[in-house]
C-alpha positions in Angstrom: 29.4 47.0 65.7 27.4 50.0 67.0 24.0 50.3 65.7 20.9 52.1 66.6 18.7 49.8 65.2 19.0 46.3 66.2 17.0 45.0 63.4 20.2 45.6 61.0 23.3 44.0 60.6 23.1 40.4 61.0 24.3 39.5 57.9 27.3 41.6 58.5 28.2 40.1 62.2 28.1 36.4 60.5 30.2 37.3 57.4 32.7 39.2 59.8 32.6 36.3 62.1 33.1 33.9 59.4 36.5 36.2 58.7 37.8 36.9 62.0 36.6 33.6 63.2 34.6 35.7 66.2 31.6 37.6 66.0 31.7 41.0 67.0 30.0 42.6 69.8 27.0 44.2 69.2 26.3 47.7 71.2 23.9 50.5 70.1 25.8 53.0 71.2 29.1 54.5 69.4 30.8 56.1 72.7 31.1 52.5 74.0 33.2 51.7 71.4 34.8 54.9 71.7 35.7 54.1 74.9 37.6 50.8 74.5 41.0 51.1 74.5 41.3 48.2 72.2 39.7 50.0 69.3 42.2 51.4 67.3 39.7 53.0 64.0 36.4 52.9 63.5 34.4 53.0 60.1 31.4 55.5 59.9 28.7 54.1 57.7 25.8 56.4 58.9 23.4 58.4 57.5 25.3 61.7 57.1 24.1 64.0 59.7 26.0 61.5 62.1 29.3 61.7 60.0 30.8 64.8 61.4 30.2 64.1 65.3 30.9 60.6 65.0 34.4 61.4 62.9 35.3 64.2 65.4 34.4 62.3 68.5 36.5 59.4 67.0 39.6 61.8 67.0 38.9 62.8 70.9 39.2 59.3 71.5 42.3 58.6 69.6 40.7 56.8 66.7 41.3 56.4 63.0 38.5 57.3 61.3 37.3 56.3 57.4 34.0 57.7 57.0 31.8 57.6 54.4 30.9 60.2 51.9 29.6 62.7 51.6 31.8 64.1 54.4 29.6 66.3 56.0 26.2 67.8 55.8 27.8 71.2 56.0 30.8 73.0 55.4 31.6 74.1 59.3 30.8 70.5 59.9 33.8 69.2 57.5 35.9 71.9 58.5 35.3 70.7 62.3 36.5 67.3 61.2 39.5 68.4 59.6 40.4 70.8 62.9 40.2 67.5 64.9 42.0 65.3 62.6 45.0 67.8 62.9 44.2 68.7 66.3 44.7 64.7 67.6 47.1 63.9 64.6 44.4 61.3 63.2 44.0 59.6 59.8 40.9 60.6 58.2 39.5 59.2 55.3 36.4 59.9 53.2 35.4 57.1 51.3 35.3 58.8 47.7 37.1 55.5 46.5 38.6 56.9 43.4 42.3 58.8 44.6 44.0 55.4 45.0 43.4 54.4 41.7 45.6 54.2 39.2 43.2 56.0 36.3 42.6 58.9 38.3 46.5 59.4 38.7 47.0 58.9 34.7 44.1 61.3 33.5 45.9 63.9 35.6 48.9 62.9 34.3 47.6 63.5 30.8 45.8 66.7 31.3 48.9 68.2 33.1 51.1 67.4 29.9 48.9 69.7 28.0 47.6 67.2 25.5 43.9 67.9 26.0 45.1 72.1 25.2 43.4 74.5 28.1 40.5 73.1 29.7 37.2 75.5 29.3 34.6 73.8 29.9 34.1 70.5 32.4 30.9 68.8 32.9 30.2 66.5 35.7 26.6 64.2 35.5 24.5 62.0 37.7 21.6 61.5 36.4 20.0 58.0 37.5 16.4 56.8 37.3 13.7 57.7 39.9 9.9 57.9 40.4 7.4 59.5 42.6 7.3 60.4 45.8 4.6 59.0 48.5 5.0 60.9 51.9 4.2 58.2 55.2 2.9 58.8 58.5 4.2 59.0 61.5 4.2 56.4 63.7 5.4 55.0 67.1 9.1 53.3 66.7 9.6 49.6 65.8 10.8 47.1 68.9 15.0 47.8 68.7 15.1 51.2 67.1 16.3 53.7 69.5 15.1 56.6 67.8 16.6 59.4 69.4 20.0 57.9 68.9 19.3 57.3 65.4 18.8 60.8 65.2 21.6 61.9 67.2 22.1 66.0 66.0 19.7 66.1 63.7 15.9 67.8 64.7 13.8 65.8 67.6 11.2 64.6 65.2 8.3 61.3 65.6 9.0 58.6 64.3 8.4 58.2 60.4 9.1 55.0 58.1 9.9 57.9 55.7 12.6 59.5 57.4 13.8 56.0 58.9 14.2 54.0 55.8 14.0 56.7 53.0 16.7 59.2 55.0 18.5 60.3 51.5 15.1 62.1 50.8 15.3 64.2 53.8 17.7 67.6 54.2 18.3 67.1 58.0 20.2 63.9 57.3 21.5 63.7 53.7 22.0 65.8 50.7 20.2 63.8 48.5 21.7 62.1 45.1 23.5 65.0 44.7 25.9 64.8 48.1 25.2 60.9 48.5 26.7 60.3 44.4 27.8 63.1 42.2 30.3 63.7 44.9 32.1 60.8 43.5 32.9 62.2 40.2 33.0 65.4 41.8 36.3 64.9 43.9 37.3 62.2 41.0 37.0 65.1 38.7 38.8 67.7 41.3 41.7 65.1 41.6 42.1 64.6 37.7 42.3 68.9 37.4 45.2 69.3 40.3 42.9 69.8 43.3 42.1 73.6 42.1 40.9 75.8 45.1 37.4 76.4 45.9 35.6 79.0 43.2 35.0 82.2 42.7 31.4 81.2 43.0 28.7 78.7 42.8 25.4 78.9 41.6 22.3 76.2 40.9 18.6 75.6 39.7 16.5 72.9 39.8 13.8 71.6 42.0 11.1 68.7 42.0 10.5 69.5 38.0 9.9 65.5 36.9 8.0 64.8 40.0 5.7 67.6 41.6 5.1 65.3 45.0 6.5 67.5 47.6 9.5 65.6 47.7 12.3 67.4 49.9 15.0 67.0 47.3 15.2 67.8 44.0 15.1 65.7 40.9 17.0 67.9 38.9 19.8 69.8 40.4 22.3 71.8 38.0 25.1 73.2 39.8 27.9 75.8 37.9 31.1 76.7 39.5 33.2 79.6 38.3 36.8 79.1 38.8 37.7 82.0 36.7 39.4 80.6 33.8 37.3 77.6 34.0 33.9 76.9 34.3 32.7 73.7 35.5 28.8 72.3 35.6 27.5 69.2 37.4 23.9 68.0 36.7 22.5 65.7 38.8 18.7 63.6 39.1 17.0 61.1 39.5 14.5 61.1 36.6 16.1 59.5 33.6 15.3 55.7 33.1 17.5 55.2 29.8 20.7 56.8 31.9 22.7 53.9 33.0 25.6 53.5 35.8 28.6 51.4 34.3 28.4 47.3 34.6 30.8 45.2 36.2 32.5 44.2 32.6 33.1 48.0 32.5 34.1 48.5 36.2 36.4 45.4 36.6 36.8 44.0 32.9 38.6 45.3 29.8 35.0 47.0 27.7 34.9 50.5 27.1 32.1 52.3 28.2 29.3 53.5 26.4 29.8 57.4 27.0 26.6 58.9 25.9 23.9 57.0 27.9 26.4 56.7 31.2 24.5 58.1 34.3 27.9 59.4 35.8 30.9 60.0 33.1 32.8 63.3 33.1 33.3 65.3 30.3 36.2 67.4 29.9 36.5 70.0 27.0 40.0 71.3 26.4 41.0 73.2 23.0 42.9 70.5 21.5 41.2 67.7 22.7 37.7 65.9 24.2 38.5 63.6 27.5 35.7 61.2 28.9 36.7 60.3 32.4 34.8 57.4 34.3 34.8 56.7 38.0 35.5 53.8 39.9 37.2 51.6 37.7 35.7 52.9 34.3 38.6 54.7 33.4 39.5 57.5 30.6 39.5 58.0 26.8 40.0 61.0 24.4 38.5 61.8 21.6 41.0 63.8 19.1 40.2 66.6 16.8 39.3 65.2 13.5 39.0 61.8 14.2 36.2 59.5 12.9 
């Protein structure tokens, strides 16, 4: 287990340990690991402006990689990672967590057969619960936090509790709620249309409207994509306490969920038909023309 900061992951070593019946070896620096020939894959579960460098130096070293989303920070970056998966013939995988299931594979299924009628409209939402903002100072690293390899390609900056503990706030190391969640029913909802290509174009507003605190990232973010005979909007923040993610009777049970006040459904808006889609687990329901 490769960590900068040796103040994490103890609880991880003793429940691996308690699996494997060994503990792992602790190092705080990836290469090592990248350089033992008994290391087949490796699991990147960084903040992301390690996930293309690590994923591509995995590949150099012969190593299947599952990282975690978002892929990349940046389009060259993800594009890098797929040139090097190809390059070494590597498995990659980003851990979107909803291709394998067996929901995603039925609401394309569905959609394909022409049930829903031509799909117009698609709308895509994240919207959790958030709060204000309170900037920290910087400070001199805690004992076992190698900061600059925390950092790795991201700007030399001091140390800050901020960046350290609060990274999703910052652009040099995440995209915020947007990247870190919506991309989950983003790529859920790309998989349920047939994987179109990229579109024509994008466009977005938003900004720090909820929370003026001079907060890096925005609370509300509303994205449009133009895919010419589609269009398809994703709104995503962190502002809305009465906005819920789906329970556990919902994720892994039999309930329905309750589509209005869900933090992340889908919508999708065809001219026959209405289709709710749900990630991870939540699965699908349509609402028919005429029906009470």
């Amino acid at each position: 287990m490769a960590d900068a900061d040796q103040n994490r992951g103890a609880g991880l070593l003793a429940e691996l340990e308690k699996k494997q019946g060994r503990a792992p070896r602790r190092i705080g620096d990836i290469r090592e690991a990248l350089d033992d020939r008994e290391v087949h894959g490796v699991v990147v579960a960084t903040p992301e402006q390690w996930h293309a460098l690590a994923t591509v130096w995995a590949c150099q070293a012969g190593k299947d990689v599952y990282v975690e989303k978002n892929t990349s920070l940046t389009l060259w970056e993800g594009r890098k990672m797929i040139e090097a998966a190809r390059k070494y013939r590597r498995v990659v995988q980003v851990g979107f967590q909803n291709r394998s299931a067996p929901y995603a594979l039925t609401a394309r299924e569905y959609l394909t057969s022409g049930k829903l009628g031509k799909i117009v409209l698609v709308k895509v939402f994240n919207l959790l619960e958030g709060g204000a903002w309170r900037p920290q100072p910087d400070t001199a690293p805690p004992a076992g936090l190698d900061w600059d390899q925390w950092l790795g390609p991201a700007p030399e900056v001091p140390y800050n509790r901020g960046r350290h503990q609060g990274w999703n706030d910052w652009w040099d190391y995440a995209g915020g709620p947007f990247s870190g969640d919506a991309s989950h029913q983003l790529d859920l909802t790309r998989l349920a249309l047939g994987d179109p290509p990229a579109p024509k174009s994008v466009y977005c507003a938003g900004g720090r409207l909820a929370y003026p605190d001079g907060r890096e990232m925005p609370d509300l973010l509303t994205v449009t994509y133009d895919y010419g005979d589609f269009v398809m909007t994703c709104e995503s923040g962190n502002f809305a306490p009465y906005m819920r993610k789906f329970p556990q009777e919902v994720r892994y049970g039999d309930q329905w969920p309750y589509w209005p006040q869900s933090s992340c459904r889908v919508e999708i808006y065809g001219t026959k038909n209405l289709m709710y889609l749900g990630r991870h687990g939540c699965g699908w329901q349509v609402l028919e023309a005429g029906a009470r």
